[in-house]
C-alpha positions as CSV (number, residue, x, y, z in Angstrom):
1,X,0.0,0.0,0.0
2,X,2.9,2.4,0.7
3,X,4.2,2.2,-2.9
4,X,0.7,2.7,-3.8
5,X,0.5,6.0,-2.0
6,X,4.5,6.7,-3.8
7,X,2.8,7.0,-7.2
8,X,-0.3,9.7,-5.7
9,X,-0.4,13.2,-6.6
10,X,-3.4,15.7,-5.0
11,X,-6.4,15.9,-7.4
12,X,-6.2,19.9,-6.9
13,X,-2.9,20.8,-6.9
14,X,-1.2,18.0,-8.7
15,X,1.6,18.2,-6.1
16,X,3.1,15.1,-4.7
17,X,1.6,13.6,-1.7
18,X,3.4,12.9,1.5
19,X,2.9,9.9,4.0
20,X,2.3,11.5,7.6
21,X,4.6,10.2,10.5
22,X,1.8,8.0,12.2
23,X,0.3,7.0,8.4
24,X,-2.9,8.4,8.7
25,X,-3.0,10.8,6.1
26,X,-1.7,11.8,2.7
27,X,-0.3,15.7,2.9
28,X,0.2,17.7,-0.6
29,X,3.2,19.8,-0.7
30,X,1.4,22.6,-2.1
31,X,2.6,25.7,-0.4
32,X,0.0,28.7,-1.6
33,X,-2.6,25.4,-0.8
34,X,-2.3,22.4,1.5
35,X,-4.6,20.1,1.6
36,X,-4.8,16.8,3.8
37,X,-6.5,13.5,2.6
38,X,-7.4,10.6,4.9
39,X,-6.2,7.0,5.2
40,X,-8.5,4.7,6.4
41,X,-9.6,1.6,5.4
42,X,-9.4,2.7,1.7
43,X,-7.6,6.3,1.6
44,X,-10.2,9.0,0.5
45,X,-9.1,11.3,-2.5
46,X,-12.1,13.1,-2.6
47,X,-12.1,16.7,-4.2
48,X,-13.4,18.8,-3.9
49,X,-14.2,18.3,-0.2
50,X,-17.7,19.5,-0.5
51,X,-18.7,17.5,-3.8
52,X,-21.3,19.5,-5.9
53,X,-25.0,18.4,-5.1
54,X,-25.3,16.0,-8.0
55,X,-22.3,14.0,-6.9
56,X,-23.2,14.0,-3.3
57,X,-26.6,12.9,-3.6
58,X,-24.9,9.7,-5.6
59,X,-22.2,9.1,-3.1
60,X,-25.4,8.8,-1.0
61,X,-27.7,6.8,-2.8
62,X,-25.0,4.6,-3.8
63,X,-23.6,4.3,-0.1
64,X,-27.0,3.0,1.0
65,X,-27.9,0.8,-2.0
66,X,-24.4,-0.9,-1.4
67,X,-26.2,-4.4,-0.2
68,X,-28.6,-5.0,-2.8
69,X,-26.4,-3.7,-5.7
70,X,-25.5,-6.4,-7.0
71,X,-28.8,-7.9,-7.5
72,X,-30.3,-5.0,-8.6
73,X,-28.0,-4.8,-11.5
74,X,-28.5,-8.2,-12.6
75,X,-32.1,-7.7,-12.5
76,X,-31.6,-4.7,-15.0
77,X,-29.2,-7.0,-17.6
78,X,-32.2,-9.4,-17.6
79,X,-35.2,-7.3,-18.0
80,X,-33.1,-6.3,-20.8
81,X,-32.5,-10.0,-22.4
82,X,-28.6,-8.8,-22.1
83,X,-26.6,-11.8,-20.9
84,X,-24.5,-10.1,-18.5
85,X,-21.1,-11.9,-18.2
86,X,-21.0,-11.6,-21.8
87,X,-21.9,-8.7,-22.0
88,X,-19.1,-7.6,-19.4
89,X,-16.5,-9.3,-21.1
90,X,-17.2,-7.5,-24.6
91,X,-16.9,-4.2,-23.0
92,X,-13.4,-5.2,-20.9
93,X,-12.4,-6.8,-24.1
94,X,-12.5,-3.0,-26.4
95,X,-9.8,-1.9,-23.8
96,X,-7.2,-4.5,-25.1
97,X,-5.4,-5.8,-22.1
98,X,-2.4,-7.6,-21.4
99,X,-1.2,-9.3,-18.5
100,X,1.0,-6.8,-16.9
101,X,-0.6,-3.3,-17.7
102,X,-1.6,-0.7,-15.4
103,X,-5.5,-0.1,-15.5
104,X,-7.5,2.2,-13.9
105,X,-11.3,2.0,-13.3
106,X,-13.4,4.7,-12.7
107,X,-16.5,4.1,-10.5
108,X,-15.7,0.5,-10.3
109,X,-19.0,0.0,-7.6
110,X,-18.8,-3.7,-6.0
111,X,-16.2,-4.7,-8.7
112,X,-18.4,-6.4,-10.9
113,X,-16.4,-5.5,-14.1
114,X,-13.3,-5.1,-12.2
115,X,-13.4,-8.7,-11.4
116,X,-12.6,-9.1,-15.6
117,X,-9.8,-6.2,-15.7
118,X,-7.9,-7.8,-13.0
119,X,-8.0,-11.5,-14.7
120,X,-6.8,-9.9,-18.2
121,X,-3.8,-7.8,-16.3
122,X,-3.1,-11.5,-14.2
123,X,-0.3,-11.7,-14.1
124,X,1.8,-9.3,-13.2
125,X,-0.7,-6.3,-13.9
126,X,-1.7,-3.8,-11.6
127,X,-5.5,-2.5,-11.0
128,X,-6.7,0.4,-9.5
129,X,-10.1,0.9,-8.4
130,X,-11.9,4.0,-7.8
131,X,-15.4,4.8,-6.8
132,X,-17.1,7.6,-5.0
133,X,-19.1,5.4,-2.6
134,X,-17.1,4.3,0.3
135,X,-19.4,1.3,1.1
136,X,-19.8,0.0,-2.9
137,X,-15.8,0.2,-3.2
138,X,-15.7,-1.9,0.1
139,X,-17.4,-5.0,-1.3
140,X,-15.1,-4.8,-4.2
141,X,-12.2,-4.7,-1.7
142,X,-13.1,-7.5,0.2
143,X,-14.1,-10.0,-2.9
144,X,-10.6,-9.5,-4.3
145,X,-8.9,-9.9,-1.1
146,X,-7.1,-13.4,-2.0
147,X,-6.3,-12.4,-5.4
148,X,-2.9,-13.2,-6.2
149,X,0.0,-12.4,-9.0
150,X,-1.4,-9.0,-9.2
151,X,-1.5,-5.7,-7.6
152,X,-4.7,-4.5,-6.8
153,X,-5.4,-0.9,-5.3
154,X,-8.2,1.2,-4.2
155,X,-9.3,4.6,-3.3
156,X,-12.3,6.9,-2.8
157,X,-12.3,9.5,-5.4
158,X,-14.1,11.8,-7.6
159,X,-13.4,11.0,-11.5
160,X,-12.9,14.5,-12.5
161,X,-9.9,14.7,-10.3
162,X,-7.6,12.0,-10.3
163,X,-4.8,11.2,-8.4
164,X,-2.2,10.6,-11.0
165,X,0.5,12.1,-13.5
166,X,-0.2,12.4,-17.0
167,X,0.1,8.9,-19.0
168,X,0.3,6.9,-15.6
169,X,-2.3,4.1,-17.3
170,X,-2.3,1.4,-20.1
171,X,-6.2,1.9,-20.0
172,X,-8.7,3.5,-18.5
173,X,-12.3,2.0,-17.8
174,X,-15.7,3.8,-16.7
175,X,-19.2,2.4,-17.2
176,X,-22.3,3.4,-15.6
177,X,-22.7,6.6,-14.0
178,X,-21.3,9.8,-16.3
179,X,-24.3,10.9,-16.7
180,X,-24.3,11.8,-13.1
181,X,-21.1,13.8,-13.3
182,X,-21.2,17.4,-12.4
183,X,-18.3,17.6,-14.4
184,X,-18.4,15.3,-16.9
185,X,-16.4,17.3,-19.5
186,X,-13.8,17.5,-17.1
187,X,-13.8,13.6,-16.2
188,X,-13.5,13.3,-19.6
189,X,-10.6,15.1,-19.8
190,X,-9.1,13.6,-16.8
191,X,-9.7,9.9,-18.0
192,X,-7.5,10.9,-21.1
193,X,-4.8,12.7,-19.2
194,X,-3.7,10.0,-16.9
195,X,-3.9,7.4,-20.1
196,X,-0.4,7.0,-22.1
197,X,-0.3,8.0,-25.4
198,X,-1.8,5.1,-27.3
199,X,-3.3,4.0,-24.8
200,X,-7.3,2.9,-24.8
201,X,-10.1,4.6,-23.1
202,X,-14.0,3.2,-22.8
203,X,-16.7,4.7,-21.4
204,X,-20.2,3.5,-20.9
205,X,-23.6,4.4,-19.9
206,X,-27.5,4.8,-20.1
207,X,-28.7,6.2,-23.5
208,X,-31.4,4.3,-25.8
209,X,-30.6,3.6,-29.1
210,X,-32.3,6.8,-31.0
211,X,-34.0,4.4,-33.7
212,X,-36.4,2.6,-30.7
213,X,-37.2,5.6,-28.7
214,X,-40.7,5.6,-29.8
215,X,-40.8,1.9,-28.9
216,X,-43.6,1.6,-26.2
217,X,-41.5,-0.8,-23.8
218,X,-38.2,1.8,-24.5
219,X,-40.7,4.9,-24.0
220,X,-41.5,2.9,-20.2
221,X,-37.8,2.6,-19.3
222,X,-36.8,6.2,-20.0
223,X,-40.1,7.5,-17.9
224,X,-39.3,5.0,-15.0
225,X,-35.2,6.0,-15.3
226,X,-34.9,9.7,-17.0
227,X,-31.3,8.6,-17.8
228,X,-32.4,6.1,-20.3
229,X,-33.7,9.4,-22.3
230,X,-29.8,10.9,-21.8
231,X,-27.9,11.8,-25.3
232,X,-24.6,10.2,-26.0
233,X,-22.3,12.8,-24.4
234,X,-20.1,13.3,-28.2
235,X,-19.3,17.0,-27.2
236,X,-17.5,15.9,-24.0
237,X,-15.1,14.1,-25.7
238,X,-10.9,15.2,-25.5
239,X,-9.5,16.6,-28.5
240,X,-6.5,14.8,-29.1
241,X,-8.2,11.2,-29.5
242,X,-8.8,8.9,-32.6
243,X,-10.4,5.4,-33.6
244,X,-13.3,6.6,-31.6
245,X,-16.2,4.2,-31.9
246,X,-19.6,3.8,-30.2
247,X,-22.4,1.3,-30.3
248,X,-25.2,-0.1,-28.2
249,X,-25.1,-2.5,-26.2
250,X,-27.3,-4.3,-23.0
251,X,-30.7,-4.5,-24.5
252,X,-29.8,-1.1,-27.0
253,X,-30.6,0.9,-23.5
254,X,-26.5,1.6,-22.9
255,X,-23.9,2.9,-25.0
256,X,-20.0,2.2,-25.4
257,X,-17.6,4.4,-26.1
258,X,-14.1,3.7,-26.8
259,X,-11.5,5.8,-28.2
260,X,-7.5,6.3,-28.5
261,X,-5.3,9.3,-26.6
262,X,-3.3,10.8,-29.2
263,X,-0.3,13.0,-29.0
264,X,-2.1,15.9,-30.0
265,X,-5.3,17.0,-31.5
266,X,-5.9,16.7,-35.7
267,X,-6.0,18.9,-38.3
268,X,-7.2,19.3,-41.4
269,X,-5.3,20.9,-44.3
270,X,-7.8,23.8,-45.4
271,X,-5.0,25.0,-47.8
272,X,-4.5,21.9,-50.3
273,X,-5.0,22.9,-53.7
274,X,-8.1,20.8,-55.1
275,X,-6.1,18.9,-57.8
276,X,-6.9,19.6,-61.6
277,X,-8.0,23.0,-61.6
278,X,-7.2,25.7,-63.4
279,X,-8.0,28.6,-60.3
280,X,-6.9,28.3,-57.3
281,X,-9.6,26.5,-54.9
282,X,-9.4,24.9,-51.6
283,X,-11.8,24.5,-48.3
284,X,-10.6,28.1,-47.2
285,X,-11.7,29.6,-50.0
286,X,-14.7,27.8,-50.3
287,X,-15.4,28.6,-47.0
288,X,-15.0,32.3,-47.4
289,X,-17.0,32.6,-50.0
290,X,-19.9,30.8,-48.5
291,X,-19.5,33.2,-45.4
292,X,-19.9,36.1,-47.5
293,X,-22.8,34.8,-49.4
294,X,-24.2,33.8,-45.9
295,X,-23.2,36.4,-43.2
């Protein structure tokens, strides 16, 4: 766990964090703004300190649901007629893992899909496990407690500010619950920051398939869940990212999202002469003139 808490930076500050004398807390060594971050059974991470009111209300509802999780889900996957290891093995299989990578999961929950990350980085991989919910993070904790030939960590954080230096990760996984984020932009962001260049992102959640929302059993599930109704959140995605593909899955309630980080962001050559003309023509001038003929 100590070597664990080695690799930590603070969310905020993105200083390096310091183990305290009696190991109860991680210190930043931010000057202009120290912040402290508890150790306890799983070290909390959590920034801001006073989560936004969308994010609170799900650390709540997720820190008392924390019993009958697990069932509830698997309820959902069958009122859906989506077999659900399958299913969870297609979504861990987009990320492309190897034994020995360095993964990170975002809002893990009870470890239902972790359970797959860990067996494809087994072994000699290392997991890290993230969720919000102190009590949904402890069931994952304690179901992987004998696993062996990997290294398997965990702490309570928000997914918009992550503990890590830029291209810490071989991959990065997050499915089901960014449409809650306050920030989801940001998380966004922060998932392809701490990912290496190459490196695989996915990201998952509720969103019907456009082509069956005015399906009568589809038009039920989106007025008993509002999330269901939720757009594919396309604008929120980084910049500097290619091979991005999405496609339902789980009953065509839930998309996927996977994409790669790129160095840097692309570009299109507005300049290159259109070939076999006589005038000089390209998509700048073409896109001048249809400004001026449209102001």
């Amino acid at each position: 766990m100590t070597q664990f808490f080695d690799q930590l930076i603070c969310p905020k500050t993105r200083t390096k964090l310091v183990l305290s004398a009696d190991g109860k807390t991680l210190h930043n060594s931010s000057q202009e703004e120290p912040i402290s971050y508890d150790i306890n059974n799983i070290v909390d991470l959590v920034y801001p300190k006073e989560l936004f009111e969308q994010d609170r209300k799900e650390q709540v509802a997720y820190n008392d649901a924390h019993l009958r999780y697990d069932r509830g889900v698997s309820w959902v996957f069958e009122s859906l007629h989506a077999n659900e290891a399958a299913t969870r093995k297609a979504m861990i299989g987009l990320l492309k893992l190897k034994p020995g990578m360095k993964v990170l999961e975002v809002g893990a929950g009870t470890g239902k899909d972790s359970a797959y990350i860990i067996e494809k980085v087994t072994p000699g991989g290392h997991a890290v496990l993230s969720d919000l919910s102190p009590a949904m993070l402890g069931h994952a904790k304690e179901k992987f407690a004998d696993k062996k030939d990997v290294q398997i960590d965990y702490f309570i954080g928000n997914g918009a500010y992550l503990p890590f230096e830029d291209n810490y990760f071989d991959a990065v996984f997050h499915f089901g619950g960014i449409n809650t984020f306050s920030e989801r932009a940001k998380a966004f962001e922060e998932f392809n920051r701490v990912v290496k260049v190459g490196g695989r992102v996915v990201v998952g959640d509720e969103s019907v398939g456009a082509w069956l929302r005015d399906q009568k059993t589809y038009q039920i599930l989106m007025d008993a869940n509002p999330m269901f109704a939720d757009q594919v959140p396309l604008q929120d995605l980084p910049k500097n990212v290619k091979d991005v593909k999405l496609q339902w899955i789980f009953g065509n309630g839930y998309y996927v999202l996977d994409f790669k980080k790129t160095k840097k962001a692309p570009t299109v050559n507005v300049n290159l002469q259109i070939p076999g003309k006589d005038f000089k023509d390209n998509w700048k001038l073409r896109a001048e003139k249809n400004r001026k003929k449209n102001p």
